[in-house]
N, CA, C and O of each residue as an XYZ file, in Angstrom:
440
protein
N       3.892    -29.022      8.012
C       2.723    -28.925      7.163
C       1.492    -28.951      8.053
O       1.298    -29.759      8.962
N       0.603    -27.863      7.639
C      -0.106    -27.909      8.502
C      -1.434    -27.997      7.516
O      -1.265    -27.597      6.364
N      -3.160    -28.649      8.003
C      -4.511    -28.784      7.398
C      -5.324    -27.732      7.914
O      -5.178    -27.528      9.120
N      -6.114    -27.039      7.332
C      -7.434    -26.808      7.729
C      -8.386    -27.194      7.191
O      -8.478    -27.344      5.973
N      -9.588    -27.505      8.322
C     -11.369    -27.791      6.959
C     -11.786    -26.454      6.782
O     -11.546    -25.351      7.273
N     -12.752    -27.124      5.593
C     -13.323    -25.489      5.313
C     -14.709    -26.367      4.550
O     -14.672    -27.391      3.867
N     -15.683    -25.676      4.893
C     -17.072    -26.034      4.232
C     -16.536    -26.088      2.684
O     -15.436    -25.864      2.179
N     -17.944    -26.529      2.100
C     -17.700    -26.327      0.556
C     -18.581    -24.831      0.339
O     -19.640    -24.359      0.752
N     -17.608    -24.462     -0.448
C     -17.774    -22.993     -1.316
C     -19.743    -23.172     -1.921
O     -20.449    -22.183     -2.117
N     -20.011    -23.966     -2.019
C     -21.161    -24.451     -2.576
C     -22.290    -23.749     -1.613
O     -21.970    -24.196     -0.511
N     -23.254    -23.035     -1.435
C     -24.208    -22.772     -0.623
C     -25.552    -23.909     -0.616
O     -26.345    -24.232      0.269
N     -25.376    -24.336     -2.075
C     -26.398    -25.443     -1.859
C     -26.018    -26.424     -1.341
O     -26.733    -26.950     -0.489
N     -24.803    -26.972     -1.680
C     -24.009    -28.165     -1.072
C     -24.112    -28.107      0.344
O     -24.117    -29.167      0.969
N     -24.196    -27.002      0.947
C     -23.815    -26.765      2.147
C     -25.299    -26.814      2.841
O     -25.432    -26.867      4.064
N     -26.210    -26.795      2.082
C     -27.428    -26.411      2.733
C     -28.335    -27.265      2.493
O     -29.542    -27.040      2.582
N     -27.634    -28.698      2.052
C     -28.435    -29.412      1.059
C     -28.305    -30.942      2.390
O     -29.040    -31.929      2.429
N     -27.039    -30.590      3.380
C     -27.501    -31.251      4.874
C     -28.322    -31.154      5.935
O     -28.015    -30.684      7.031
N     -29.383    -31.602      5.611
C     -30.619    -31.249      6.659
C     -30.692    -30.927      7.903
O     -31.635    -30.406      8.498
N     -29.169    -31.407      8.485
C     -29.024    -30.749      9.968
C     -27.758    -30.248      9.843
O     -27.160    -30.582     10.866
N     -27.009    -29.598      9.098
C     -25.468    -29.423      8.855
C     -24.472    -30.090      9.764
O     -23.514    -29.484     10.243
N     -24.778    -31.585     10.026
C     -23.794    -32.166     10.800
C     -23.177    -32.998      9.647
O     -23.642    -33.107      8.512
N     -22.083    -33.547     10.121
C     -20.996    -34.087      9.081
C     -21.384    -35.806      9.145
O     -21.607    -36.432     10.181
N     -21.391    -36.333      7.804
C     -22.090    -38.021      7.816
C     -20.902    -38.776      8.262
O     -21.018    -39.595      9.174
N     -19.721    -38.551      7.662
C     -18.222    -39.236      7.897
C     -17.339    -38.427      7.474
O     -17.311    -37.388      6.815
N     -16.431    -39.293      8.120
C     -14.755    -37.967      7.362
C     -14.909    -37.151      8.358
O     -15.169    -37.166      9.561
N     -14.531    -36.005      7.005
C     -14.656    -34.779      7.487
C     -15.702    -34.114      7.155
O     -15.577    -32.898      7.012
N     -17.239    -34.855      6.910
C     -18.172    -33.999      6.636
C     -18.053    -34.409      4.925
O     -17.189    -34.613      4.072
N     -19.713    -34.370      5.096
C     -20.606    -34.439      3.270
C     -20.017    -32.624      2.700
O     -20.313    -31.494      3.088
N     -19.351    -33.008      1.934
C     -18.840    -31.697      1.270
C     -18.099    -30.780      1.480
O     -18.079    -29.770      0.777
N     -17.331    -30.979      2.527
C     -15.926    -30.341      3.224
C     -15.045    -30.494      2.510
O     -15.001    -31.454      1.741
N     -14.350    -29.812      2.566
C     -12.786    -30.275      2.123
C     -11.519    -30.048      3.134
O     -11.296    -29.370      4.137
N     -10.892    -30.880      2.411
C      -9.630    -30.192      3.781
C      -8.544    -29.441      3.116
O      -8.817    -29.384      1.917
N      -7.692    -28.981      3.316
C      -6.459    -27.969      2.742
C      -5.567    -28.021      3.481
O      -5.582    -27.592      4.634
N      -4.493    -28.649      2.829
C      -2.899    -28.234      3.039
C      -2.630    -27.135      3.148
O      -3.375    -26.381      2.522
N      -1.684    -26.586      3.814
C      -1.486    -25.160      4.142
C       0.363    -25.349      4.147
O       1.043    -26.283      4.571
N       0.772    -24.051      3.494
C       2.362    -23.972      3.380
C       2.864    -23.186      4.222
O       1.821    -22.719      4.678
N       3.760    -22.630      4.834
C       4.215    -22.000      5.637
C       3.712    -20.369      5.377
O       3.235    -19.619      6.228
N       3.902    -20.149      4.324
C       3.265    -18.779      3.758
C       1.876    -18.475      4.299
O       1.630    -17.362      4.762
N       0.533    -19.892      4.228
C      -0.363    -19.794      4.286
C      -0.454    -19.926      6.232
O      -1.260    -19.407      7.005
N       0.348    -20.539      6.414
C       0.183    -21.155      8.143
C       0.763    -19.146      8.787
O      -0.050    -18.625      9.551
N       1.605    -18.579      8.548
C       1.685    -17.196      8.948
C       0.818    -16.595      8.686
O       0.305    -16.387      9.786
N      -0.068    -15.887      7.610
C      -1.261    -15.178      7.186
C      -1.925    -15.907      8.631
O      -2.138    -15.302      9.681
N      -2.215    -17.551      8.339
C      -3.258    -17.646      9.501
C      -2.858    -16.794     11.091
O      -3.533    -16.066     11.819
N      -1.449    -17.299     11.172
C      -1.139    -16.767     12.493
C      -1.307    -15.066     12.654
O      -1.556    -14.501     13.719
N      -1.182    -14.638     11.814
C      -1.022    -12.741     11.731
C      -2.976    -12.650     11.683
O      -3.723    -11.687     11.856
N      -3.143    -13.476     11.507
C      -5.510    -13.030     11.123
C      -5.504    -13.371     12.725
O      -5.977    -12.478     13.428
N      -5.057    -14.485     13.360
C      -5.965    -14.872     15.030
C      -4.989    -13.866     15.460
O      -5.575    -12.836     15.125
N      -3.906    -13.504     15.973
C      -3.049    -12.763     16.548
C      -3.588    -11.174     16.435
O      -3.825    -10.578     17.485
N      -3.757    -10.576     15.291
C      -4.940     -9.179     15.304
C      -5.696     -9.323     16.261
O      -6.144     -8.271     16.718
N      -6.144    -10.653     16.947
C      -7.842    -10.532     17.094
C      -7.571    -10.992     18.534
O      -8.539    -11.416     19.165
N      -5.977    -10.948     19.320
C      -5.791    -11.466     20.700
C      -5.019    -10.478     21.127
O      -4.347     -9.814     20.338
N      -5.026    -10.235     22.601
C      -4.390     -9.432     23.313
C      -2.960     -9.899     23.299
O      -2.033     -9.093     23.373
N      -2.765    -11.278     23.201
C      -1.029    -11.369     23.061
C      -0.597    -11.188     21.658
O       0.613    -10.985     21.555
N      -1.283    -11.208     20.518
C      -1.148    -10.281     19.298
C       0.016    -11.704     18.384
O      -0.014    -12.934     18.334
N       0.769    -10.786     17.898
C       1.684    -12.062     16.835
C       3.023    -12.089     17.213
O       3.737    -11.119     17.462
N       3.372    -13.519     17.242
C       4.715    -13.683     17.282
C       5.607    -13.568     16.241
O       5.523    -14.386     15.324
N       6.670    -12.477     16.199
C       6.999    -12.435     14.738
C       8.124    -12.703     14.178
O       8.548    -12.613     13.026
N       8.697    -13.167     15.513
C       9.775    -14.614     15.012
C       8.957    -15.954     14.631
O       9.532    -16.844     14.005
N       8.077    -16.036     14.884
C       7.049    -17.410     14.481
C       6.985    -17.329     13.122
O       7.447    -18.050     12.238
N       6.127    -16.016     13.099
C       5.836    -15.631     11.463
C       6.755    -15.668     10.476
O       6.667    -16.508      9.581
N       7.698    -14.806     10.519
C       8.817    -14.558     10.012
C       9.951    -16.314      9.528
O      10.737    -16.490      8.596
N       9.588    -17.095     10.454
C      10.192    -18.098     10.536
C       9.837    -18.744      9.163
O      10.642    -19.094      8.299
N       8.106    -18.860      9.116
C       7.167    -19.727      8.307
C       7.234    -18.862      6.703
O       6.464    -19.174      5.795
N       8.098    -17.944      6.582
C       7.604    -17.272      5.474
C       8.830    -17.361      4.693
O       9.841    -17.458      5.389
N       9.063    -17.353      3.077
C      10.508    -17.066      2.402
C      11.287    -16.329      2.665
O      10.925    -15.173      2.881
N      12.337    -16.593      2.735
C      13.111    -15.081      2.816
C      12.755    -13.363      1.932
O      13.142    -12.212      2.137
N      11.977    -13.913      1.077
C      11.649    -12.937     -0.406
C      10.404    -12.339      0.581
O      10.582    -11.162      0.898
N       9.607    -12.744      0.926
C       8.557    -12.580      1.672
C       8.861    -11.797      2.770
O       8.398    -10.669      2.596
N       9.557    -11.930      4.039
C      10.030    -11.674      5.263
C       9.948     -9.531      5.024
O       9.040     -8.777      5.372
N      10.960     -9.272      4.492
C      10.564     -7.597      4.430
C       9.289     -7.234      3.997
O       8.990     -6.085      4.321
N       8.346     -7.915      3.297
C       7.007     -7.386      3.277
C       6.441     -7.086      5.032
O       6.152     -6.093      5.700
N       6.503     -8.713      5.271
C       6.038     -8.794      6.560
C       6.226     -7.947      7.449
O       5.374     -7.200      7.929
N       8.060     -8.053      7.893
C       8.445     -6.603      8.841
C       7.707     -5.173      8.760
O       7.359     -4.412      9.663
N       7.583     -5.070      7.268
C       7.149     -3.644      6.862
C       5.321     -3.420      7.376
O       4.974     -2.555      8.179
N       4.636     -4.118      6.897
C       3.309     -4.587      7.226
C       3.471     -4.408      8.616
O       2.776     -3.434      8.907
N       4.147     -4.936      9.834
C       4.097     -5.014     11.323
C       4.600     -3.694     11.578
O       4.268     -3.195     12.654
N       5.501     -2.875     10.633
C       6.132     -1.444     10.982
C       5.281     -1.038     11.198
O       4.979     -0.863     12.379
N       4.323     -0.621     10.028
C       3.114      0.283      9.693
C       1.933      0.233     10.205
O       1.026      0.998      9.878
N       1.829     -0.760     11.138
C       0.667     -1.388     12.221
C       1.024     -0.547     13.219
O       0.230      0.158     13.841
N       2.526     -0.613     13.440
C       2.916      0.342     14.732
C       2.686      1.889     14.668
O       2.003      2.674     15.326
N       3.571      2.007     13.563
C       3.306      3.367     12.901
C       1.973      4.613     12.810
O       2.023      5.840     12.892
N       0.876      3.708     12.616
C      -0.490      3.849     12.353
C      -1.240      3.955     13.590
O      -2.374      4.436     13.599
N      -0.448      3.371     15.021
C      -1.302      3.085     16.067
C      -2.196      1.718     16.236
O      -2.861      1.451     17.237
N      -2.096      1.022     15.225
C      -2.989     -0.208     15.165
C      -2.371     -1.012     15.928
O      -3.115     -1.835     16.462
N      -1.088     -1.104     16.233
C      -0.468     -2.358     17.197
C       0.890     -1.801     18.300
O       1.240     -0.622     18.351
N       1.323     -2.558     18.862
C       2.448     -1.736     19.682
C       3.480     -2.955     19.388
O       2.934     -4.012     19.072
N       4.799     -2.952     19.445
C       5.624     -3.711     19.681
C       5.958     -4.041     21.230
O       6.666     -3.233     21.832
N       5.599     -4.905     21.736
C       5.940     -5.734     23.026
C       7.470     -7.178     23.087
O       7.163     -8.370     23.090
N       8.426     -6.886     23.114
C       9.607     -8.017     22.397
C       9.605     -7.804     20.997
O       9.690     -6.840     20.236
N       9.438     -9.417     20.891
C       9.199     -9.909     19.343
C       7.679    -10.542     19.136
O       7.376    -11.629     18.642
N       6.661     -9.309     19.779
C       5.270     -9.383     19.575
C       5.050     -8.257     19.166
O       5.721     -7.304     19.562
N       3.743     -8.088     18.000
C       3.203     -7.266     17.736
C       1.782     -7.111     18.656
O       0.804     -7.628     18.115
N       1.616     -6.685     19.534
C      -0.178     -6.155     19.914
C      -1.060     -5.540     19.139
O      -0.710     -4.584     18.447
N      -2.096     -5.916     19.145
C      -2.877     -4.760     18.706
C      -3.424     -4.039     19.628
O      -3.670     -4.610     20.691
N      -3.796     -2.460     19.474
C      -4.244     -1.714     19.873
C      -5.947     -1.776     20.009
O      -6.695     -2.477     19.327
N      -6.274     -0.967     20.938
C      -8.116     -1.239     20.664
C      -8.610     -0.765     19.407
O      -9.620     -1.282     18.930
N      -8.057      0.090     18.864
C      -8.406      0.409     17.718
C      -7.835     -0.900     16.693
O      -8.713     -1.671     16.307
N      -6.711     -1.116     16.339
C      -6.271     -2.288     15.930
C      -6.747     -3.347     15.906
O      -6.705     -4.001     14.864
N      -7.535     -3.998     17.408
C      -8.466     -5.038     17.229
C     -10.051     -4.954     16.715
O     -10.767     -5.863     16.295
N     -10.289     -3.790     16.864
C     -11.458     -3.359     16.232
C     -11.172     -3.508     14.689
O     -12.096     -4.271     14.408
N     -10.560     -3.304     13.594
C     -10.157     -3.180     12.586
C      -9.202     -4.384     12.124
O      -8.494     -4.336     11.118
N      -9.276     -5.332     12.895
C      -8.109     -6.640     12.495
C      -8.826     -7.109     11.335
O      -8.162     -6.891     10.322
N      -9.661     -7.532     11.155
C      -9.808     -7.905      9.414
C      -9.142     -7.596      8.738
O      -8.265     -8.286      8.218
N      -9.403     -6.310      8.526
C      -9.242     -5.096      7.253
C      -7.512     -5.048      7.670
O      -6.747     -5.557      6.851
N      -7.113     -4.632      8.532
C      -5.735     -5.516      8.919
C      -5.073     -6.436      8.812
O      -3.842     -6.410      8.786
N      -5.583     -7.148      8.753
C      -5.277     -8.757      8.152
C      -4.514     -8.853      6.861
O      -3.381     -9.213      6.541
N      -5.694     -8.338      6.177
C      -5.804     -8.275      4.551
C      -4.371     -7.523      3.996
O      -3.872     -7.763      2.897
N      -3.993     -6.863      4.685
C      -2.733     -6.421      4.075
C      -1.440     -7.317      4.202
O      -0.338     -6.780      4.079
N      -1.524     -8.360      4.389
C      -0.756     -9.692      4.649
C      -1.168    -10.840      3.390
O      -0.763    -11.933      2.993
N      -1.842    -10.210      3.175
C      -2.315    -11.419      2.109
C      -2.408    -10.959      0.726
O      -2.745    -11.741     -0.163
């Protein structure tokens, strides 16, 4: 199980700290989030677009349902397919074009 923080969705909340530093915790109006294996891969497949060593996809694949898993493969096919990434092992790269476009890349994982 893995956490991330994340500001509050709130723009006033967020803007309503006069120096946006955090009082205690984790910060006046943060929250934190549990993350499931489903959610901990998406994360890994969003930073991995955006690095030259790209995604591990026995990692990924690991963290995800079995019901899930052929989306994924297929999604990493069509990265290749497209030119957006190369297969290196059991890594996906992205391409320069690929890292230029990893957002919008991303998003098809989610």
């Amino acid at each position: 199980i893995r956490y991330r923080y994340a500001n509050t969705p709130s723009t006033g909340s967020y803007l309503a700290s006069p120096d946006g530093l955090p009082r205690e915790g984790i910060g006046e109006g943060a929250q934190l989030e549990r993350l499931g294996g489903t959610d901990v891969a998406r994360e890994l497949v969003m930073l991995g677009l955006r690095r030259r060593e790209g995604v591990d996809v026995a990692r990924v694949l690991s963290l995800v349902s079995p019901s899930l898993q052929p989306g994924f493969e297929n999604g990493f096919c069509t990265l290749v397919d497209e030119g957006y990434a190369t297969r290196q092992n059991q890594r996906i790269v992205p391409t320069a074009a690929g890292m230029i476009l990893a957002d919008e890349l991303a998003l098809r994982f989610f």
